[in-house]
N, C-alpha and C positions, 0 to 999 in steps of 0.2 A: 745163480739167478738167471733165468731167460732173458734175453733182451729186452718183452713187451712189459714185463713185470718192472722191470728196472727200469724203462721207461715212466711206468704210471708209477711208480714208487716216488721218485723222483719229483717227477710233478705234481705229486698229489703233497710230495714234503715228507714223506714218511718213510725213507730211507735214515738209518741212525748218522747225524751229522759227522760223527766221529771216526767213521768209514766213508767219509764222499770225500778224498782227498782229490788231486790232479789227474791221478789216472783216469779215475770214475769222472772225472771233468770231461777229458779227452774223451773215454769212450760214450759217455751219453751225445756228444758233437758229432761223433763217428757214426750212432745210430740216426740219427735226425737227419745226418747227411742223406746218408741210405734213402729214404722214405720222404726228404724235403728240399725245396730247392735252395741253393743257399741264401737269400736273403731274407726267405723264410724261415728258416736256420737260426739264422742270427739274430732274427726277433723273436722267436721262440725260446731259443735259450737263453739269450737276454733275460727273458721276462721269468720266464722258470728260475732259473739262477737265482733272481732276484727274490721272487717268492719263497724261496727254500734258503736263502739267510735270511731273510724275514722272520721266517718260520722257526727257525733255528738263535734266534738271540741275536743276529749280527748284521742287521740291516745294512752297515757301514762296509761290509768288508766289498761287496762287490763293484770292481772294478773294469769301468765299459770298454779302456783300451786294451788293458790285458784281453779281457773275453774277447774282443771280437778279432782281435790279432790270431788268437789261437784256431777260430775258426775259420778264419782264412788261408790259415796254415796249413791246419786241417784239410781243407777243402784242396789246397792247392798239390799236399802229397796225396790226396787220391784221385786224382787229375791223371796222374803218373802214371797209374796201375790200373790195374783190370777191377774193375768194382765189384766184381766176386771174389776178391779176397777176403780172407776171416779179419776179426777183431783180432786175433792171435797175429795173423802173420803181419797187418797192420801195425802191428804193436811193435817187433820184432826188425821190421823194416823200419821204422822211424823212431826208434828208439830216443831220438834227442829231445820229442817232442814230450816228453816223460821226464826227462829232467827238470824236476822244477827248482833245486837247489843252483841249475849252472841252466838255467833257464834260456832256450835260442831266442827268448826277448832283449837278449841282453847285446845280439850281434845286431839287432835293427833300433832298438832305444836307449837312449843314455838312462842311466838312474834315476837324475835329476826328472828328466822327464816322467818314468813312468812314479814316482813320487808325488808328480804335483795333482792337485787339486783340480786339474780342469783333466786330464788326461783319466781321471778315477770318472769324472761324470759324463767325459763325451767322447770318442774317440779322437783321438790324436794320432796322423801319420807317424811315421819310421822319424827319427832325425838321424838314423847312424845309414850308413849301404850296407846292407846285408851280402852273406855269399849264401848263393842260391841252390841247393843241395840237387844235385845229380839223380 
């Protein structure tokens, strides 16, 4: 699927829930980066995101520390690189950020934290020091 397609897919909700797992998280952040700036980004995809579990049966599941952690994440390994890099070689190069079993939230938040209830509704800082990838 083209990027702009998968964009309005997405946003429209009409991409099959059961195919929008973490990767498709990362790379719709990855396109919006591209084309927005990030604090626009992150109200955007906030708000998308949220529309699309809505849409999907699981209004509950979206969680605002996780998401906006990731787009900072985001944002900050393409900081690094040339912004003509593909989504491939993005992908390739940050591979960690595709972990979502052994997830790099886990080197900046305690459990406990990203578990709780105020962390799920509003963003909440790092409590752990991250190492900051090269």
């Amino acid at each position: 699927m083209e990027d702009q397609e998968f964009i309005d897919r997405f946003e429209a909700c009409t991409l099959p829930a059961e195919n929008f797992h973490h990767a498709q998280h990362v790379r719709v952040v990855w396109l919006y980066l591209h084309r927005y700036p990030l604090l626009e980004t992150v109200v955007r995809f906030s708000e998308s995101l949220k529309r699309f579990a809505t849409a999907n049966g699981k209004p509950n599941l979206y969680h605002e520390t996780i998401t906006w952690a990731y787009v900072f994440l985001i944002h900050e390994r393409m900081t690094r690189t040339d912004q003509d890099h593909s989504w491939e070689d993005f992908a390739v190069e940050n591979a960690d950020l595709f972990d979502w079993k052994n997830s790099i939230l886990k080197t900046y938040y305690s459990d406990e934290t990203l578990r709780s209830e105020r962390a799920r509704r509003s963003f909440v800082f790092p409590d752990r020091v991250g190492q900051v990838k090269d």
